[in-house]
C-alpha positions as CSV (number, residue, x, y, z in Angstrom):
1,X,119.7,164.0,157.9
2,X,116.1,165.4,157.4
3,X,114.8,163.7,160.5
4,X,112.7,161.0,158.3
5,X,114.1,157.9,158.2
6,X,113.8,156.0,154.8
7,X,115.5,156.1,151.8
8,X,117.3,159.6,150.7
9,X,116.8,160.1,147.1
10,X,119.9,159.7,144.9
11,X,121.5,157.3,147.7
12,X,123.4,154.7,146.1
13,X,123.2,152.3,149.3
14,X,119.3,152.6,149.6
15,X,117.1,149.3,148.8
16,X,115.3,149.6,145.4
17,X,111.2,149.0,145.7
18,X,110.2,145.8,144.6
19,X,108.8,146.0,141.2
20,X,105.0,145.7,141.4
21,X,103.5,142.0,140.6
22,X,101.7,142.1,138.1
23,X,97.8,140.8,138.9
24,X,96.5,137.7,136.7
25,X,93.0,137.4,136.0
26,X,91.1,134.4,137.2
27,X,91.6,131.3,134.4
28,X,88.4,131.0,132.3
29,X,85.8,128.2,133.4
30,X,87.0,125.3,131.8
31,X,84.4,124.5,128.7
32,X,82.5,121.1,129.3
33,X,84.2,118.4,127.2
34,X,82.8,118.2,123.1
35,X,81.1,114.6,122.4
36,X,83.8,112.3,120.2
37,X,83.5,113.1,116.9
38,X,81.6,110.9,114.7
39,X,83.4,107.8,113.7
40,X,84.7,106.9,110.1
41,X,82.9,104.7,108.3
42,X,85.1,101.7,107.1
43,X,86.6,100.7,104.0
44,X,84.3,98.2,103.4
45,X,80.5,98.4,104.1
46,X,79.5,96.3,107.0
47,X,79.1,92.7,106.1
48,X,75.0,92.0,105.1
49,X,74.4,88.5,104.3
50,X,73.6,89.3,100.7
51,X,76.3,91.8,99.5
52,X,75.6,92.6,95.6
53,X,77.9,93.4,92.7
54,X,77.5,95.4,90.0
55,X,80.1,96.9,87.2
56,X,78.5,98.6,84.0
57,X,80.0,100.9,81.0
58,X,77.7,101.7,78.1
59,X,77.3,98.5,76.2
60,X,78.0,96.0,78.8
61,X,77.2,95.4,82.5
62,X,77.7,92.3,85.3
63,X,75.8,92.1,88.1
64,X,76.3,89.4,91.0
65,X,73.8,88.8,93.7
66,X,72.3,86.1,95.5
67,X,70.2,84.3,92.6
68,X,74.0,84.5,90.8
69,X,75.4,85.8,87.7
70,X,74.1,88.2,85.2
71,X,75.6,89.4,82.1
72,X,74.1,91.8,79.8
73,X,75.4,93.3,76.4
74,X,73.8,95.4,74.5
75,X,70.5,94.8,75.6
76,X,71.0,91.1,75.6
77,X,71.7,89.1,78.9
78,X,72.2,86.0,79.9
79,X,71.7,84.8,83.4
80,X,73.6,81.7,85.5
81,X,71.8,80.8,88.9
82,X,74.4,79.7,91.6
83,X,73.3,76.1,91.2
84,X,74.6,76.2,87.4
85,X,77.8,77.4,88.2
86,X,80.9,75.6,88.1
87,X,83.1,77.8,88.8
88,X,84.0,81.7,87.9
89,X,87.1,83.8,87.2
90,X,88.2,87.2,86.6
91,X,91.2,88.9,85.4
92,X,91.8,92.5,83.7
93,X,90.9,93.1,79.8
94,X,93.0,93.8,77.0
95,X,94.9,97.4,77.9
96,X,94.4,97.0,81.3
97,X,91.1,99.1,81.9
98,X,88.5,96.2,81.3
99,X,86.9,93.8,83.9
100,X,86.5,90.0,82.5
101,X,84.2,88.4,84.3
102,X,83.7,84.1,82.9
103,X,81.4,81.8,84.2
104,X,82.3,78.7,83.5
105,X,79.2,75.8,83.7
106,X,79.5,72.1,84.7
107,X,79.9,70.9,81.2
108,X,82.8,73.0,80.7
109,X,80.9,75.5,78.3
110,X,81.9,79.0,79.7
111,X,80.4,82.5,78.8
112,X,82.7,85.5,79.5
113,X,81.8,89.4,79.7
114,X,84.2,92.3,79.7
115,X,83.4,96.0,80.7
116,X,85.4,99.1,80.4
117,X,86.1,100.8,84.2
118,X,87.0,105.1,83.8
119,X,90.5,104.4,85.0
120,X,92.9,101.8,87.0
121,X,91.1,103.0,90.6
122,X,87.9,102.1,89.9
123,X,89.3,99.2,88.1
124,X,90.9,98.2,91.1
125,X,87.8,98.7,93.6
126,X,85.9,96.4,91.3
127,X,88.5,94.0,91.6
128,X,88.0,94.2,95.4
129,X,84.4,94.2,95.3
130,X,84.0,91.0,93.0
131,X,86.0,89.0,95.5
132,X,84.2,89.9,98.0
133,X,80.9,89.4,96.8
134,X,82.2,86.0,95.6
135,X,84.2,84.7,98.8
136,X,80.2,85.2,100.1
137,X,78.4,83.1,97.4
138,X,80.9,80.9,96.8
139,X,81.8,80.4,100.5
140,X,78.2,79.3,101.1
141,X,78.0,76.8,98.1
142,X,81.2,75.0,98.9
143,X,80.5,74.9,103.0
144,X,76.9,74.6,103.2
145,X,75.1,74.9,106.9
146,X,75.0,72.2,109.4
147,X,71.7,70.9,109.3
148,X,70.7,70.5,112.7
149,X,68.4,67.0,113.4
């Protein structure tokens, strides 16, 4: 013995140093919270109480609004106001790109106009369009407001 007490080097019964912790920095200061970001706008515009409709290629074009129905081909249109209208279908054209729109007056005489959509998506959006715009018009002819005395 050397007179110090402690480990002796190369002593097989001595207590190995504990390995040195390592030190952590301090966490960063938490960011404040980003705002929400914006919401989606939905499928569908919000309802307006006089949606409008419009489909068009480059002879034809139908428009549907609050005074009614409009037609136009080739320059030429013929217009139905809402009080003339009997009643109105639609269906898909020849091929399976076209919009026919028919307005069919009280007399049973009925006027029909077709227009060509770019593809089967925008065919399909008019679709959805047109029966909304209709549900609207026709909706408020067939269940007129309370009139209050």
């Amino acid at each position: 013995m050397n007179g110090q007490y402690g480990p002796v080097p190369g002593n097989p019964y001595a207590q190995p140093e504990p390995a040195p912790q390592p030190v952590y920095a301090q966490p960063p200061a938490y960011a404040p919270p980003q705002p929400a970001p914006p919401a989606y706008a939905p499928s569908y515009p919000p309802p307006h109480h006089n949606p409008e409709f419009l489909a068009a290629d480059s002879r034809s074009g139908i428009v549907v609004d609050e005074t009614g129905v409009t037609f136009d081909f080739e320059g030429q249109s013929a217009e139905f106001p809402w009080s003339e209208i009997q009643s109105i279908h639609s269906k898909p054209g020849v091929g399976g790109h076209r919009l026919m729109v028919a307005v069919v007056l009280p007399g049973g005489k009925f006027y029909e106009c077709g227009v060509k959509a770019r593809n089967s998506v925008t065919l399909n959006h008019w679709f959805r369009d047109l029966g909304h715009v209709l549900s609207v018009y026709l909706g408020r002819r067939d269940n007129p407001p309370l009139s209050h005395p």
